[in-house]
N, CA, C and O of each residue as an XYZ file, in Angstrom:
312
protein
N       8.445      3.004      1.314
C       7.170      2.844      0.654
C       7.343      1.803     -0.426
O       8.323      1.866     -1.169
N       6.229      0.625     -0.579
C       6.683     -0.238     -1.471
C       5.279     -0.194     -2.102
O       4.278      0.134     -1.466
N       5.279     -0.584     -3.529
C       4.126     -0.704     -4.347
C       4.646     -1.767     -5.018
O       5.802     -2.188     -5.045
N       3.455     -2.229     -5.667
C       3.338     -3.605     -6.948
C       2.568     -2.580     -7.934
O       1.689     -3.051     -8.656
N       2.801     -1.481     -7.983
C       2.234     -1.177     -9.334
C       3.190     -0.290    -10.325
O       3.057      0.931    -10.240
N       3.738     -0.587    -10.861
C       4.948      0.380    -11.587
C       4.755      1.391    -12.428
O       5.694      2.061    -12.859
N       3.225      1.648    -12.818
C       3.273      2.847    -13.224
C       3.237      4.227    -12.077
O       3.702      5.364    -12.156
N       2.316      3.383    -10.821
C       2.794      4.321     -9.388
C       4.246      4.745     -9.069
O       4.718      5.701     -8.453
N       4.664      3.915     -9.572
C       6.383      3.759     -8.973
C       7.571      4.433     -9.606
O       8.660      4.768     -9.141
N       6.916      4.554    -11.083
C       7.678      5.114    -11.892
C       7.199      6.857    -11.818
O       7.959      7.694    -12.305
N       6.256      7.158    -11.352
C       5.607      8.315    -11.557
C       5.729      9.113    -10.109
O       5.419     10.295     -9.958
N       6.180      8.343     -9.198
C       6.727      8.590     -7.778
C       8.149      8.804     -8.298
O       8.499      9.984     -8.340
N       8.886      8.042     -8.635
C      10.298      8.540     -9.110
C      10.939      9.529    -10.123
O      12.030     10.046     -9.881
N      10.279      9.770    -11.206
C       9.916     10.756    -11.949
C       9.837     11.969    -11.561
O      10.509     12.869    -12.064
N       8.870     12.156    -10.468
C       7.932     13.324    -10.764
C       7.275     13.854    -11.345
O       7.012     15.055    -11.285
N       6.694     12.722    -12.331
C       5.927     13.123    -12.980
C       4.126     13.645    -12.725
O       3.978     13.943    -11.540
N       3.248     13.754    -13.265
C       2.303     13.885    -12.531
C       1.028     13.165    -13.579
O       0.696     13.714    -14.629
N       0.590     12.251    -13.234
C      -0.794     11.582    -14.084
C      -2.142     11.737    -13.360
O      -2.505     11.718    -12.184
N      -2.807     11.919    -14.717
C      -4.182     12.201    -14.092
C      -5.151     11.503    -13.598
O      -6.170     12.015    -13.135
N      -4.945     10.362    -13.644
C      -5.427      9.309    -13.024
C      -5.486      8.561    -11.437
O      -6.308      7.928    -10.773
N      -4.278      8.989    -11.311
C      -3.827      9.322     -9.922
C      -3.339     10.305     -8.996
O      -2.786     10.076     -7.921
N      -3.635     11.601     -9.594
C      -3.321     12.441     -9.265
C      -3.534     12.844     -7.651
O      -2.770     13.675     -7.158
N      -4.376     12.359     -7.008
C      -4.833     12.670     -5.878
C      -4.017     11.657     -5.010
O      -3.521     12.087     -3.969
N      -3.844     10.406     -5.338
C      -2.654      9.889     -4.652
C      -1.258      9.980     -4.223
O      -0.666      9.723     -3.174
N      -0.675     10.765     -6.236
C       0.914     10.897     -5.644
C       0.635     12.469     -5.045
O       1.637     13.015     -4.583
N      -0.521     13.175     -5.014
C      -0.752     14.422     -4.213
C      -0.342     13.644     -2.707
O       0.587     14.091     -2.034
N      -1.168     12.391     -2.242
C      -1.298     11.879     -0.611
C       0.420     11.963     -0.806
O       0.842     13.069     -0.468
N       1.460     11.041     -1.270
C       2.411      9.990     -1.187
C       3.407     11.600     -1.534
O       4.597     11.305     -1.649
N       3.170     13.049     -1.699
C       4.162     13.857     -1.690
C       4.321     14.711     -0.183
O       5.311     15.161      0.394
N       2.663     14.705      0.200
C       2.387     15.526      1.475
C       3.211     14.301      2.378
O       4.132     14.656      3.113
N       2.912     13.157      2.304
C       4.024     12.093      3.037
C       5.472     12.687      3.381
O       6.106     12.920      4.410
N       5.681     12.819      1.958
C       7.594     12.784      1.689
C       8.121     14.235      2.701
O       9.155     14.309      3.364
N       7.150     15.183      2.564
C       7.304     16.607      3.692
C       6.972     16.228      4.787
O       7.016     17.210      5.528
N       6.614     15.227      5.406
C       6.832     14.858      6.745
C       7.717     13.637      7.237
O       7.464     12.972      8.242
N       8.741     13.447      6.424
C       9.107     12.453      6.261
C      10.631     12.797      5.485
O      10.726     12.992      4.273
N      12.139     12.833      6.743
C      13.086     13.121      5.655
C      13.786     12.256      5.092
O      14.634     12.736      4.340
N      13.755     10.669      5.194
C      14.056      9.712      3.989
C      12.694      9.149      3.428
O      12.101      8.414      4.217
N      12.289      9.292      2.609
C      11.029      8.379      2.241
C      11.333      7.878      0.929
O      11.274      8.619     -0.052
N      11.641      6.721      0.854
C      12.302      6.005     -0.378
C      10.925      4.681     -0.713
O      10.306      3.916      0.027
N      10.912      4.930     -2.080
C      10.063      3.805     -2.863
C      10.534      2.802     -3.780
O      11.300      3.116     -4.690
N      10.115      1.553     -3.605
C      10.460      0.933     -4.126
C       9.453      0.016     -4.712
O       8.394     -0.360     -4.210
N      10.029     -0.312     -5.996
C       8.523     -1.645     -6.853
C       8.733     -2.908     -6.444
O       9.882     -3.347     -6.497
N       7.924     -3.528     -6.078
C       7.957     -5.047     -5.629
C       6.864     -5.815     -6.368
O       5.758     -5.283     -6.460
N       7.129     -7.320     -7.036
C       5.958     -8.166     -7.838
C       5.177     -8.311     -7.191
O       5.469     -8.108     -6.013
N       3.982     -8.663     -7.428
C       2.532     -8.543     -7.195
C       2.945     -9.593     -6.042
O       2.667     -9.380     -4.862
N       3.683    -10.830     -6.512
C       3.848    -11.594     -5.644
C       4.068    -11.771     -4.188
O       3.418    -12.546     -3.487
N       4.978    -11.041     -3.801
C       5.908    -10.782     -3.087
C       4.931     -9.600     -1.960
O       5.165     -9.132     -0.846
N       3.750     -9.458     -2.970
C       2.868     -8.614     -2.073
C       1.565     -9.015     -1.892
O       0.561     -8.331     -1.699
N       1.726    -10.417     -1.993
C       0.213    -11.393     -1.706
C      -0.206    -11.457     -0.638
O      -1.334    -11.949     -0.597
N       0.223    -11.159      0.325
C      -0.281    -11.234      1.860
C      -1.037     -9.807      2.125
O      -2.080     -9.748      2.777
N      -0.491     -8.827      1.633
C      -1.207     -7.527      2.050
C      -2.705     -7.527      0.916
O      -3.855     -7.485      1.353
N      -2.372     -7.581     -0.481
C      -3.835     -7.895     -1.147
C      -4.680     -8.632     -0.219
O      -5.692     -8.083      0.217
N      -4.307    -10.085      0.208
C      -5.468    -10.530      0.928
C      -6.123     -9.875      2.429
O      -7.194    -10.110      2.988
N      -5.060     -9.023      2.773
C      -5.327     -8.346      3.599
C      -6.435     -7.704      3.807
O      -7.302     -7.872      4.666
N      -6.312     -6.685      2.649
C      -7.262     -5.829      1.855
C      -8.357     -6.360      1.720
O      -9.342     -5.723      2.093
N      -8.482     -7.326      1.302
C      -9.402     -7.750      0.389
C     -10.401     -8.095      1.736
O     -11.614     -7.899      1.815
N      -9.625     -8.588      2.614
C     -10.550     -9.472      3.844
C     -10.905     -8.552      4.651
O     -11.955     -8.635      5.290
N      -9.946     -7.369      4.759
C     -10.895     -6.346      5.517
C     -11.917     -5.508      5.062
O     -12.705     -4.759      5.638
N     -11.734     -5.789      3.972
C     -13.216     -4.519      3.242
C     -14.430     -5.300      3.657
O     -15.473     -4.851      4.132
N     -13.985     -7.053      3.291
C     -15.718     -7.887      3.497
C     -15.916     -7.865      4.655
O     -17.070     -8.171      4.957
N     -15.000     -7.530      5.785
C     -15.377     -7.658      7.280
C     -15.534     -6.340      8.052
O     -15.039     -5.248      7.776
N     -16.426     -6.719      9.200
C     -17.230     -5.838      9.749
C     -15.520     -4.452     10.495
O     -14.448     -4.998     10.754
N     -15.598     -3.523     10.608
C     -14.731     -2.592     11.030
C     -14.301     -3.153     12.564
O     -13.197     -3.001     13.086
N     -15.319     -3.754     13.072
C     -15.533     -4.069     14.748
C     -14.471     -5.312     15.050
O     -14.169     -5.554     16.218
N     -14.023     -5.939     14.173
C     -13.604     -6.963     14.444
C     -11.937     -6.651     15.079
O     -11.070     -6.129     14.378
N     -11.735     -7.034     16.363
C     -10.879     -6.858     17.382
C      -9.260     -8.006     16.513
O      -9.041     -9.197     16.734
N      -8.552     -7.181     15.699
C      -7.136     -7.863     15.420
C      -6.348     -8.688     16.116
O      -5.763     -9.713     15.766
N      -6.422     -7.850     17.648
C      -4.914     -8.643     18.339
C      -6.014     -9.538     19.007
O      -5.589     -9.708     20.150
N      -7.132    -10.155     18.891
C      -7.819    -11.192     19.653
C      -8.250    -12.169     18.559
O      -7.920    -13.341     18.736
N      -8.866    -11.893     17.568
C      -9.044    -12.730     16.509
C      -7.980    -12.522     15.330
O      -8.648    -12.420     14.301
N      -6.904    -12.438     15.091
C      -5.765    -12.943     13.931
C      -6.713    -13.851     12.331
O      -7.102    -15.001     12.127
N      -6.732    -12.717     11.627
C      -7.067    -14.333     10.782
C      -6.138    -14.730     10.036
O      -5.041    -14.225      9.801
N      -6.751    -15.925      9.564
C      -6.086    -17.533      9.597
C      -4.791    -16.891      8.674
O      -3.622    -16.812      9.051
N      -5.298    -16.495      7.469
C      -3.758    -16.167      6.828
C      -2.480    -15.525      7.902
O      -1.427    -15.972      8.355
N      -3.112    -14.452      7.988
C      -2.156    -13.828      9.076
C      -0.767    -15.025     10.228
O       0.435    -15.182     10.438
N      -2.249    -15.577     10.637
C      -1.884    -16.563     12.099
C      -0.704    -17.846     11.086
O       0.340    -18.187     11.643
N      -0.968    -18.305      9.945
C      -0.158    -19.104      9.449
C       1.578    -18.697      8.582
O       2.469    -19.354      8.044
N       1.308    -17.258      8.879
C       2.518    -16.813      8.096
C       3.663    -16.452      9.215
O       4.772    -16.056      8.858
């Protein structure tokens, strides 16, 4: 599991529990019980620029749009 956000990351390693996200490291623990290595690690925002745009391009686009036939362009150039 990799994140760019280090207060996620630190609070995944911890065990700690914040209320702000509480419903997430709830998702990212029910994970770790199905799952017997599940190791996290922090990575720079940088290094995780391809999946943001990812994100970003699938929220503005329609659900319908067929992946393994249309690639977009970022994708297809990396």
């Amino acid at each position: 599991f990799k994140t760019d956000c280090q207060e996620l990351y630190q609070a995944i390693k911890s065990n700690s529990n914040m209320a702000e996200i509480t419903s997430i490291l709830q998702d990212i623990n029910s994970l770790k019980q199905g799952v017997q290595e599940l190791g996290v690690t922090w990575v720079p925002r940088q290094a995780n620029a391809l999946a943001h745009q990812f994100a970003i391009y699938q929220r503005v686009m329609s659900s319908n749009v067929l992946w393994n036939q249309n690639l977009p362009t970022m994708i297809e150039n990396k």
